[in-house]
C-alpha positions in Angstrom: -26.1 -24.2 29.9 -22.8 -25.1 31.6 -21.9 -27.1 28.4 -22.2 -24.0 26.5 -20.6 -21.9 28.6 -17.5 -24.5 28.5 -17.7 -24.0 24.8 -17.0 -20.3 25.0 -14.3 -20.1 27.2 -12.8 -23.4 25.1 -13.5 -21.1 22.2 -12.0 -17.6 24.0 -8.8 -19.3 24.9 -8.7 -21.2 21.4 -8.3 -18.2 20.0 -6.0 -16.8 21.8 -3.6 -19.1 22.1 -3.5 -19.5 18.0 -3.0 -15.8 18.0 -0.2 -16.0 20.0 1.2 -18.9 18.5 0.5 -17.2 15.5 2.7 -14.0 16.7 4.9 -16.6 18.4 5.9 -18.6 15.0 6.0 -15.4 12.3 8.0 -13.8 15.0 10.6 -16.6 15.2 10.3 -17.2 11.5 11.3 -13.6 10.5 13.7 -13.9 13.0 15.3 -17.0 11.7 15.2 -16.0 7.8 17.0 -12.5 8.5 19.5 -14.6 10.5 20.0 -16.5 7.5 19.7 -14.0 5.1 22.2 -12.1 7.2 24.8 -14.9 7.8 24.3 -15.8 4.3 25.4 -12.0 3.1 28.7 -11.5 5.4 29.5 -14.6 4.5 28.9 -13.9 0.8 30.7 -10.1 1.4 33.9 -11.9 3.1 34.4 -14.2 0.8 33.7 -11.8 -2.1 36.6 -9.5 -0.7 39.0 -12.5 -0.6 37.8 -13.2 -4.0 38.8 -9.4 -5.5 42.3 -9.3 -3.4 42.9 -12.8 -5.1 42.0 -10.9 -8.3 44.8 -8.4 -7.1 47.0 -11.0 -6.3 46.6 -12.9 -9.6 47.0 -9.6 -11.9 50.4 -9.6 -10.0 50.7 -13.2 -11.1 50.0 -12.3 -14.8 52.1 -9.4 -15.2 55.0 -11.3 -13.6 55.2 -13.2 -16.7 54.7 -10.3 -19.1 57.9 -8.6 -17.3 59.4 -11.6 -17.0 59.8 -11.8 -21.1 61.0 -7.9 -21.1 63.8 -8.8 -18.6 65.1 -11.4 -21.1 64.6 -9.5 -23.8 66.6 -6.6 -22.4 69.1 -9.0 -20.9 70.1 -10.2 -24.7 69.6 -6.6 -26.2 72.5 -5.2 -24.0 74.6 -8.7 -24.5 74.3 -8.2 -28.4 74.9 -4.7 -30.1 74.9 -4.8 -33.2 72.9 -7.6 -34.3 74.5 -7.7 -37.6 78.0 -8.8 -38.7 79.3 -6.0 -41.5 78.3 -8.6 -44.3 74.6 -8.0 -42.8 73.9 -11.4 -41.6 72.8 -11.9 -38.0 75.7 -13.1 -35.5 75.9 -16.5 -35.3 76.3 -16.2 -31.5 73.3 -14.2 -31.2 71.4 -17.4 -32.9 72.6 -19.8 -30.7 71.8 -17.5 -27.6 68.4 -16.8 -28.9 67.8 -20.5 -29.7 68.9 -21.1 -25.8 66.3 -18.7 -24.4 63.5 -20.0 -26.5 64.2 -23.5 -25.4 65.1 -22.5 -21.5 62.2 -20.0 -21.2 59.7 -22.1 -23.3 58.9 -18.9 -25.7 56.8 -19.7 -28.4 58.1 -16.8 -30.7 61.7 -15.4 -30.4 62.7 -12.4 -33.7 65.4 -10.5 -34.2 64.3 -7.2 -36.4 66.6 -4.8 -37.4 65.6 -0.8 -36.7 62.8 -0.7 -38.7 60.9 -3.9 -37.9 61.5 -5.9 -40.6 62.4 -10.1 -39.4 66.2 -11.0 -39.9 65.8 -14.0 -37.8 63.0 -16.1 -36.0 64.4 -18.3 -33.4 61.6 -20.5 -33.4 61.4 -20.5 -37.5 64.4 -19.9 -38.9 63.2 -20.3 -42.5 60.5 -17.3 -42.2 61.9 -13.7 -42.7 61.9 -11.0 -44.5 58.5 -10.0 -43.2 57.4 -6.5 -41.3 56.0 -6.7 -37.9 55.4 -2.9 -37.7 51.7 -3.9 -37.8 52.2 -5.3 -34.2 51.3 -2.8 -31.5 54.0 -4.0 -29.0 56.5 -3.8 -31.7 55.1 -0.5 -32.9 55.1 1.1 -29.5 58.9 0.3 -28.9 59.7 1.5 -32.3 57.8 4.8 -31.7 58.8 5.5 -28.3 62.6 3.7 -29.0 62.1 2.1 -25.5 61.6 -1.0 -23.9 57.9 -1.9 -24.8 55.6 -4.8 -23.5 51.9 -5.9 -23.2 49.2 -8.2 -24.1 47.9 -8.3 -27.7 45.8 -10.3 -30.0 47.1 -11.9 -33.5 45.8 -12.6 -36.7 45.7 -15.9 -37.8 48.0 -14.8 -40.7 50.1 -13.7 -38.9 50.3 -16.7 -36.4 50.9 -18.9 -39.1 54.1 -16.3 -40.7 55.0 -17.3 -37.2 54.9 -20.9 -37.4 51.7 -23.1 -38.3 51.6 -24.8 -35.0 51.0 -22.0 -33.1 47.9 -21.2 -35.6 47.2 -24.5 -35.3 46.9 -24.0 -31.3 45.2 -20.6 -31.3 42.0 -22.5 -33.2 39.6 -23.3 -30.8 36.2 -24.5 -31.3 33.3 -22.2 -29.7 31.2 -24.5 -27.5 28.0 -23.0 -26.2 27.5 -22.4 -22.5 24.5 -21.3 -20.4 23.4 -17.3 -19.6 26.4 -16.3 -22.7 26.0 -14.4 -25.9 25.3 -15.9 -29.2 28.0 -15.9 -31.1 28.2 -15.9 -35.3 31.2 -18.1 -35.7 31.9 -21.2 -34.2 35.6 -21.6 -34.6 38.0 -18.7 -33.4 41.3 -18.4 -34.9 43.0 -15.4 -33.5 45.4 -15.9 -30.7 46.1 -13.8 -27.8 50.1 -13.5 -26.5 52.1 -11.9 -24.0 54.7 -10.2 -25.8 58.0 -7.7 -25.2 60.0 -5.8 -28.1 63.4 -4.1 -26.9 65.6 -1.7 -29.1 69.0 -2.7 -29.8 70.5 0.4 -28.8 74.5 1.9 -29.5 75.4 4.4 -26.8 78.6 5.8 -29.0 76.1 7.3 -31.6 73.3 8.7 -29.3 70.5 5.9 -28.1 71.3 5.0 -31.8 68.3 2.1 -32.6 70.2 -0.5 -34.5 67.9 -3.3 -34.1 64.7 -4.8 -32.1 64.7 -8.2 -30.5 60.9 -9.0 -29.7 59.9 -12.3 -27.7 56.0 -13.7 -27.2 54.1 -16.5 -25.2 50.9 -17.4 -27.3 48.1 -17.5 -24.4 45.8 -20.3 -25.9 45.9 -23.9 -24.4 48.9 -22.6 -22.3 48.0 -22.9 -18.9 51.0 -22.2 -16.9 49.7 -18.8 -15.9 46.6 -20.1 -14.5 48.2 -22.6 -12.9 50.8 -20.7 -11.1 47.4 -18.3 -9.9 45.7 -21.1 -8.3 48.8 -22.8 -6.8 49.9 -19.3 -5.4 46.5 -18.0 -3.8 44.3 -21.1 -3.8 47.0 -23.7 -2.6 45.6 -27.0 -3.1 42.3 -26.7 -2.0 39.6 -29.5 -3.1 36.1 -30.1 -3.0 35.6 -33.8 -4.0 37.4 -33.9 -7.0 36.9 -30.0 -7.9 39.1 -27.4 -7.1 38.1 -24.5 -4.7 39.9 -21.8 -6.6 40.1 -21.5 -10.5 41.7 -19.1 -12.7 41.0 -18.0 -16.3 42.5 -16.1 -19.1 39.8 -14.4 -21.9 39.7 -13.7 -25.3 37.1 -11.6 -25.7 34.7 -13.4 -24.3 36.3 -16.7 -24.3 37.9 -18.9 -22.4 41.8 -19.3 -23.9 43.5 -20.5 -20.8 41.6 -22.1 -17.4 41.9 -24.7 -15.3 37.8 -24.9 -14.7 36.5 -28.2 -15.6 33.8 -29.4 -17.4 31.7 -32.1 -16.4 34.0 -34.8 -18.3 37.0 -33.5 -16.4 38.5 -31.7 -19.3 39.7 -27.8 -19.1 36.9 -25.8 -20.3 38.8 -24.0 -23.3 36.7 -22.8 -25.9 33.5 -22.1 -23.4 32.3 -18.1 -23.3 31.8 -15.9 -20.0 27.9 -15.2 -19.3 26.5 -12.4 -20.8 25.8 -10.3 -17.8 29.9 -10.4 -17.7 30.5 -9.4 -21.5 28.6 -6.6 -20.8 30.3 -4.9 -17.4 33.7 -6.4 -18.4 34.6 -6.6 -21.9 32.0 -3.6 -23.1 32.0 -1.5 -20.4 35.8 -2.1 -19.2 34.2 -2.4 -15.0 35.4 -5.0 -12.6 32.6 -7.2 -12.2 32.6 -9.2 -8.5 29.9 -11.1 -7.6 27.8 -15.2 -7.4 28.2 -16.3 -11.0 27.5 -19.7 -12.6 30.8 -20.6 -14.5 30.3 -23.2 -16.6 28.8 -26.3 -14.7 28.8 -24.7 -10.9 28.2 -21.5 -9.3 31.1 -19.2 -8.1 32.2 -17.0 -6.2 33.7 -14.6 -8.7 35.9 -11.5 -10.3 36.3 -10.1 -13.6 38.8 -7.3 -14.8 39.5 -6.4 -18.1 42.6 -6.9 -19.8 44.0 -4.1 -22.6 46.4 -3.7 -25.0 49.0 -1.0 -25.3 46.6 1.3 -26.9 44.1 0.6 -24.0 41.9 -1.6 -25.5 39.8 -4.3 -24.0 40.7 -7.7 -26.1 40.2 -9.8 -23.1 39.6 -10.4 -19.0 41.3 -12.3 -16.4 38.9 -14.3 -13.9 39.6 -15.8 -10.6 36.7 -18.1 -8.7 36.0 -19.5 -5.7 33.6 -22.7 -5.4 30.2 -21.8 -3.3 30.2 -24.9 -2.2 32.4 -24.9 0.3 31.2 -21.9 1.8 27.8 -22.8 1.8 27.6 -25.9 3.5 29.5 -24.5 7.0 26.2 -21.7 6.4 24.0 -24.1 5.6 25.2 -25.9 8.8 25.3 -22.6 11.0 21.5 -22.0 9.8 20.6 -25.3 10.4 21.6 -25.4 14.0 20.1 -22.1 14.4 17.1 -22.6 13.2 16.5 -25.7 15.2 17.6 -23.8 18.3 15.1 -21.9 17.4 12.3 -24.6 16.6 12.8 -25.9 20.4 12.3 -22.6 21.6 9.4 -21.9 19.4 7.8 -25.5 21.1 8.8 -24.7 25.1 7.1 -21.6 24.7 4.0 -22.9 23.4 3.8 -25.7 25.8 4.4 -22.6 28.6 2.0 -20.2 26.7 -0.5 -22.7 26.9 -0.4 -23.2 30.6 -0.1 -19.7 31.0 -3.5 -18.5 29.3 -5.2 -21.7 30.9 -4.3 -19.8 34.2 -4.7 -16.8 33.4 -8.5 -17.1 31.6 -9.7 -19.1 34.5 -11.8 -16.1 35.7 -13.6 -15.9 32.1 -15.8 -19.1 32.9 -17.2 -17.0 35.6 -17.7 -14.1 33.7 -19.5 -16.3 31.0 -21.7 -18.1 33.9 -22.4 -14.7 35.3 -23.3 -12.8 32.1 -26.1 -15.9 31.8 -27.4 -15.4 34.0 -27.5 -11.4 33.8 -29.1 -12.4 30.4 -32.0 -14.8 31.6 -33.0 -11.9 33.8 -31.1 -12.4 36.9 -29.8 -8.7 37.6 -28.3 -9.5 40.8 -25.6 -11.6 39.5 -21.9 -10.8 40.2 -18.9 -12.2 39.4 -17.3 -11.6 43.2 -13.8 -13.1 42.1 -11.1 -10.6 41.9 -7.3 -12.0 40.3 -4.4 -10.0 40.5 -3.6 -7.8 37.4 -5.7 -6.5 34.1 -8.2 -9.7 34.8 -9.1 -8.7 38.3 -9.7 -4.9 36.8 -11.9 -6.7 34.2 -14.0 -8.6 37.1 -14.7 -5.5 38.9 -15.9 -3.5 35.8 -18.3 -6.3 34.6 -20.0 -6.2 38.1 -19.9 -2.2 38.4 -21.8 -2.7 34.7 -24.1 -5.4 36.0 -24.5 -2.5 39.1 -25.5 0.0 36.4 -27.5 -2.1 34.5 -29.6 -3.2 37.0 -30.0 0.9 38.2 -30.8 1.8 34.8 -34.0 -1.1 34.8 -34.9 0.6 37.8 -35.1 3.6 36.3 -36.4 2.7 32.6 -39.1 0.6 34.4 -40.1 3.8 36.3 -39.8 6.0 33.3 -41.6 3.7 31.5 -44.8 3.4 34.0 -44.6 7.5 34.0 -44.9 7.3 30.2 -47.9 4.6 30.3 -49.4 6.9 32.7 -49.2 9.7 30.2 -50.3 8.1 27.7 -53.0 6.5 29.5 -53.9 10.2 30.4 -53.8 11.6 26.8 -55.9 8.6 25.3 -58.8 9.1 28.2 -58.4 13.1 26.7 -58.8 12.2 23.3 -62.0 10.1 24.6 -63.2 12.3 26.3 -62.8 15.1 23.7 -64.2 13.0 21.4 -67.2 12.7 23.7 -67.8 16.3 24.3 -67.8 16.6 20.8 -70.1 14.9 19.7 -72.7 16.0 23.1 -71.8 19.5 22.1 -71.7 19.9 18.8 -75.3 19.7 17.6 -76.5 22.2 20.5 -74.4 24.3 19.2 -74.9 24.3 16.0 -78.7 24.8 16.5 -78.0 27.8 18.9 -75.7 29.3 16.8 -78.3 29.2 14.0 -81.1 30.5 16.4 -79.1 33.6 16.9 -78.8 34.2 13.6 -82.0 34.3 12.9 -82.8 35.9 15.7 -80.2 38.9 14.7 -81.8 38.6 11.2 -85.5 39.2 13.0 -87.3 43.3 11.8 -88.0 43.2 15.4 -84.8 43.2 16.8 -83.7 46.4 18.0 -79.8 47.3 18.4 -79.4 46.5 21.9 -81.0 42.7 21.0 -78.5 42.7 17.6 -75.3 43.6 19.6 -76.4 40.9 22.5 -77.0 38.3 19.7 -73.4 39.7 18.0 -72.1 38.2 21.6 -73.6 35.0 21.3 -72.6 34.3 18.1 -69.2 35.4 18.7 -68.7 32.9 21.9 -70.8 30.0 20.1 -68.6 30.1 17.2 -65.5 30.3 19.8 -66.6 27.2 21.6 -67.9 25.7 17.8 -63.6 26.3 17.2 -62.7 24.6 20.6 -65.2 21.9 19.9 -63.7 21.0 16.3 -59.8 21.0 17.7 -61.3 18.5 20.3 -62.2 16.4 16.9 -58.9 17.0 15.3 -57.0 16.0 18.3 -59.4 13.3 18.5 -58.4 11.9 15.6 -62.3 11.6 14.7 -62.1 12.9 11.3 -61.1 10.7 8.2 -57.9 11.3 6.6 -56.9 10.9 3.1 -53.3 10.1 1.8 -51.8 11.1 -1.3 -48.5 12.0 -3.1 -47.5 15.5 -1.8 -45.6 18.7 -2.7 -44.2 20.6 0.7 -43.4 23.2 -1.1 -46.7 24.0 -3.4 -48.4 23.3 0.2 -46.2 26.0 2.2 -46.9 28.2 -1.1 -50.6 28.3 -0.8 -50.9 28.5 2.5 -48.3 31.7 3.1 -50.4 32.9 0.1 -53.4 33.5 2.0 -51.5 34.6 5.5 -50.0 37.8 3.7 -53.0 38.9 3.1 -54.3 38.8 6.6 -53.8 42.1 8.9 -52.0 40.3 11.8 -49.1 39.5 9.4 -48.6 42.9 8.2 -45.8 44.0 10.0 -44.3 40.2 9.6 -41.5 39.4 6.8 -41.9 36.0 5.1 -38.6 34.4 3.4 -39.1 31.3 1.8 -36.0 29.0 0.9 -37.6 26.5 -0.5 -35.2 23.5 -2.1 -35.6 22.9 -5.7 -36.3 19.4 -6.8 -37.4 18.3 -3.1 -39.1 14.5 -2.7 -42.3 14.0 -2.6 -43.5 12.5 0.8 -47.3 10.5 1.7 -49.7 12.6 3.5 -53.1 14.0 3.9 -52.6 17.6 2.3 -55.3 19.1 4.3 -54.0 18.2 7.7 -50.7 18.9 6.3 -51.8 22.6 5.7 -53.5 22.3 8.9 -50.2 22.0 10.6 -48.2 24.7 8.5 -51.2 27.3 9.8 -50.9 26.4 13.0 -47.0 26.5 13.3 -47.2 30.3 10.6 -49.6 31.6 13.4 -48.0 30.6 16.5 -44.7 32.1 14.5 -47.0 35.2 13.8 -48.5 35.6 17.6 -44.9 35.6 19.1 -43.6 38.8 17.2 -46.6 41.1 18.3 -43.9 44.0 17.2 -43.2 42.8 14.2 -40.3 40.8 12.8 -39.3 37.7 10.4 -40.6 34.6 10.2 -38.7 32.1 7.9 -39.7 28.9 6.3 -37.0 26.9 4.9 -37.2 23.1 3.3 -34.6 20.7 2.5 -33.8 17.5 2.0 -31.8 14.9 4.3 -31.0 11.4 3.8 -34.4 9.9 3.5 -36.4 13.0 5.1 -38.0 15.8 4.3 -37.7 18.8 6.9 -39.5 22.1 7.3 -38.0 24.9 9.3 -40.3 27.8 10.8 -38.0 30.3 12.7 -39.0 33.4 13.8 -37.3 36.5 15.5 -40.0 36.3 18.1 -40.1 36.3 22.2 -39.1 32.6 22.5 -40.3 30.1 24.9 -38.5 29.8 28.2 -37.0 26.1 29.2 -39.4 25.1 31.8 -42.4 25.5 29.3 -40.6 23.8 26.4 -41.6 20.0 27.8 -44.9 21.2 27.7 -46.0 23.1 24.7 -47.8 20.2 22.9 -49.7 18.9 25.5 -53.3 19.6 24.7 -55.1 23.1 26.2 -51.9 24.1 27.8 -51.0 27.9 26.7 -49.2 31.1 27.9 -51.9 32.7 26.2 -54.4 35.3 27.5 -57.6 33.7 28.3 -59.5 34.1 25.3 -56.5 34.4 22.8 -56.2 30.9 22.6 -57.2 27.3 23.1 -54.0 25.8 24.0 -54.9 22.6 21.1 -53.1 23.9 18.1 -49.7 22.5 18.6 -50.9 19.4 20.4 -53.0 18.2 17.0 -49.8 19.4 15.2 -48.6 17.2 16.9 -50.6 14.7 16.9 -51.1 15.5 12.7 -47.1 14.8 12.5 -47.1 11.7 14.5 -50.0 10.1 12.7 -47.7 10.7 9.6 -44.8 8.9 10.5 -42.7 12.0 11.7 -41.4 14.7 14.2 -42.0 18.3 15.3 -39.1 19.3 17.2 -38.6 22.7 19.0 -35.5 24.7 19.8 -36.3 28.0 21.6 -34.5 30.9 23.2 -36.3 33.8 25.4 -35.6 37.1 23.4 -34.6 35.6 20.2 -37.3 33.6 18.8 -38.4 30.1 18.1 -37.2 27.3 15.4 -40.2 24.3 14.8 -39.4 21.7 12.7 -41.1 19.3 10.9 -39.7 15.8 10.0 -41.4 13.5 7.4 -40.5 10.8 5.6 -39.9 10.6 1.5 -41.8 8.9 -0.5 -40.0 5.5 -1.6 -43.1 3.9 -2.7 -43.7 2.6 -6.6 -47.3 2.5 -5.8 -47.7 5.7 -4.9 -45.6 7.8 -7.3 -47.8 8.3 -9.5 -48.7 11.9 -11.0 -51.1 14.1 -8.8 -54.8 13.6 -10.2 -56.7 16.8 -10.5 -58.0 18.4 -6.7 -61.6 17.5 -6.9 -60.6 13.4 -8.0 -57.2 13.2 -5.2 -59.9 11.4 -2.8 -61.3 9.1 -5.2 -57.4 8.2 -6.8 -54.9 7.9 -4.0 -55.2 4.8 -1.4 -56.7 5.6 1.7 -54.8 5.2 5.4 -56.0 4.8 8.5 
């Protein structure tokens, strides 16, 4: 026993402790991923804001150089009015100055146009002219408005090459494909994108009088002296391994013209496209689009903004990155050391939660060894030990509930010998009514059919007749008394069978209406449609409804309403007699079905009927309850079980064949 005991506790304090190193390790597991999580996302955020100020920083970067070819422009324009000698050929100074700035500046397209736009001279290719370049929207713009006009447009390959062929030549790039971007129809792009200025030649003397344009560009494609400049201005020289922490890109459309992001062979990645996430928030949607991307071969920390034309349209996007890397190995560091700060922590306080429960469940192996013995019978067992805290509390309640279970014995064993006493009593009754029975019963039965006779005699005169009317009267009362002594005897056979509660309660209210002591009583039946059949005896059955419709009856001497009500619950059947009659006080209710007790007149009753009820309902697997109050009448009930038997549910056989077709019980 003590080995089993051991087990318990082993098992109690098992379970506990896994419970709490259960709670213990989620606990510090949740605790340690939203630490992570967290870090992880301020560190993201932060560097994410550094990212889009760099983005700020580098659109400064870009439009430097845009400006930077205006300033020049406008520089030469107020140097050189008019462009043309009177013969209408270009000044021969204004060549070799334009010549100058292309070479100093490193412009790859230098034009002098007169008012109109048409080419008088390209710096860059002196043997193309003649041409228009209204078609260009910077040059358009600065014709329209006659102003100083600058921006960022895209070229036709035709017109690259009326340029000069190198510079088409450059703009070709060949489309390689890239993870996560769109699919593209064309593998080769020819179109170039420049930053470009056009200024008006303008004559004061006649009135902002346009009498020429000068118009400068820098094609965009393979150049990457604006990207360069970004990175070396915001991202220094930072390096991871051979990488570079901070990368800068210029966009076509969707790709990549100008970058200093390497591929995996260590080349610029020219030609590659942005994902299509991007394409979709940048270039469709014209948004800034900030967040982890993968850029090529690595992921980044990244920004996107869209770059327009002077009409406002989006022909391109200018990127700036940061590597993750970086970034996430200090985090991944951080979380490391957390988390194994955390790991230790977990372990002390297991080793200390183990102690502690060890200690503190000490008192349940004498709980276990006391409840053993409680069980094998010993009720005087106590645990006596009383720790500090909830465990002492415990202690003292199991031995105040060892202190009531061993009253309550007392009292059930004493309960019990009163009820074997009872019982006892009722079964030496039954015996002895049984006895009387059968001693009596054929004395009477021959007396009572004397005094027939007798009354039936010419010779008897009237005085003999009404003395004989008295003995038949009392034989035939103590003839009634002597066949309740059978009934409650149980001496009479009994015969199941599938029955109707309802067709019985219908027959036998039947023949009470017609009876003179119900004449002043109201009947209502409620009677439950489709109610279950249940297995009974269907005489004893209208036995007890008689008894119980009487006794209803006898209570409303005045008059009043007696109603009988079926239904169905769960797997019972119950019958409700209430009646409006003069009740049954308390004291008398713990008594009513013992046998020959009654409030009855002597001579109005036998005190039997509702002790073989009783007895009837019993035998049949049920209850007859009783709820009563004085001056307002009286609710039995009777409680029988539904049939649930195959065997059984079979259709009723005709009245006079029931005995010979349904199984007989006890």
């Amino acid at each position: 026993m003590a080995y089993t005991d051991m087990k318990h506790v082993t098992t109690i304090r098992f379970r506990i402790t896994v419970w709490f190193v259960m709670i213990i390790l989620i606990a510090n597991a949740s605790l340690s991923f939203v630490t992570v999580v967290h870090i992880g996302k301020i560190t993201t955020q932060e560097v994410q804001k550094r990212v889009r100020f760099n983005l700020n920083s580098a659109r400064g970067v870009y439009q430097y150089h845009v400006e930077r070819i205006s300033t020049l422009l406008q520089g030469a324009a107020i140097r050189f009015s008019p462009v043309q000698t009177p013969d209408g050929a270009v000044d021969p100074l204004l060549k070799e100055v334009l010549r100058s700035l292309l070479e100093e500046n490193r412009l790859d397209m230098l034009t002098v146009m007169d008012a109109n736009g048409i080419v008088l001279y390209r710096a860059h290719n002196s043997e193309s002219q003649g041409d228009s370049l209204r078609d260009n929207a910077v040059v358009s713009l600065a014709i329209e408005s006659n102003k100083p006009s600058q921006g960022t447009i895209v070229l036709s390959r035709e017109q690259l090459e009326r340029e000069h062929f190198q510079l088409a030549e450059r703009a070709r790039l060949q489309v390689e494909t890239t993870p996560a971007a769109r699919s593209l129809r064309e593998s080769v792009q020819s179109e170039g994108m420049v930053i470009a200025a056009a200024v008006p030649f303008l004559t004061l003397a006649h009135g902002e009088e346009r009498r020429g344009m000068i118009y400068g560009a820098i094609l965009l494609n393979r150049r990457h002296e604006i990207v360069d400049r970004i990175r070396e201005e915001l991202f220094e020289k930072d390096k991871q391994g051979k990488k570079e922490t901070g990368t800068a890109t210029l966009f076509q459309g969707d790709l990549r013209i100008s970058t200093n992001v390497l591929k995996s062979d260590g080349t610029r990645a020219v030609g590659t496209q942005m994902s299509s996430e991007v394409y979709q928030q940048v270039i469709l949607k014209g948004q800034l689009w900030s967040k982890r991307a993968f850029v090529v071969n690595d992921w980044y920390l990244a920004a996107y903004e869209p770059i327009r034309d002077p009409r406002g349209q989006i022909i391109g996007a200018l990127y700036v990155g940061l590597l993750e890397e970086p970034f996430i190995r200090p985090m991944r560091l951080l979380a490391s050391v957390f988390v194994s700060m955390v790991a230790l922590t977990t372990l002390l306080s297991l080793v200390l939660l183990t102690f502690v429960i060890r200690h503190v469940l000490s008192p349940i192996h004498t709980i276990v060894t006391m409840s053993a013995r409680v069980i094998e019978g010993d009720l005087s067992a106590r645990v006596g030990v009383r720790p500090p805290g909830e465990m002492g509390l415990l202690c003292e309640t199991i031995d105040k509930m060892a202190d009531a279970v061993s009253l309550r014995e007392e009292r059930l064993q004493k309960a019990t010998r009163e009820q074997i006493g009872q019982s006892e009593k009722l079964a030496a009754i039954g015996r002895l009514a049984a006895g009387i029975a059968h001693e009596v019963n054929n004395p009477l039965t021959a007396v009572l059919t004397f005094a027939h006779l007798l009354r039936e005699s010419p010779k008897a005169d009237d005085d003999q007749k009404q003395d004989l009317d008295v003995i038949v009267r009392e034989t035939t009362r103590v003839r009634e008394i002597v066949r309740g002594l059978l009934d409650f005897a149980r001496e009479s056979p009994s015969r199941r069978q599938i029955l109707d509660i309802n067709e019985i309660l219908q027959r036998t209210l039947s023949l009470l209406k017609s009876q003179k002591d119900f004449g002043k009583i109201k009947i209502d039946l409620c009677l439950q449609d489709s109610l279950p059949p249940v297995m009974g005896d269907r005489n004893q059955m209208q036995q007890v409804f008689l008894n119980l419709s009487l006794n209803a009856c006898e209570a409303m001497p005045e008059g009043g309403v007696l109603t009988v009500t079926t239904r169905q619950e769960e797997s019972t059947v119950r019958v409700y007699f209430a009646d409006t009659g003069c009740g049954i006080s308390q004291e008398f209710l713990t008594q009513i079905f013992d046998p020959f007790f009654t409030t009855k007149p002597v001579g109005k009753g036998t005190g039997l009927g509702l002790s073989v009820s009783y007895g009837i309902i019993q035998q049949h697997g049920g209850q007859l309850l009783v709820n009563s109050t004085p001056n307002e009448g009286s609710t039995f009930t009777v409680v029988l079980q539904v049939c649930t038997d195959p065997v059984y549910l079979i259709e009723d056989e005709p009245e006079a064949d029931r005995g010979a077709a349904t199984p007989q019980q006890g």
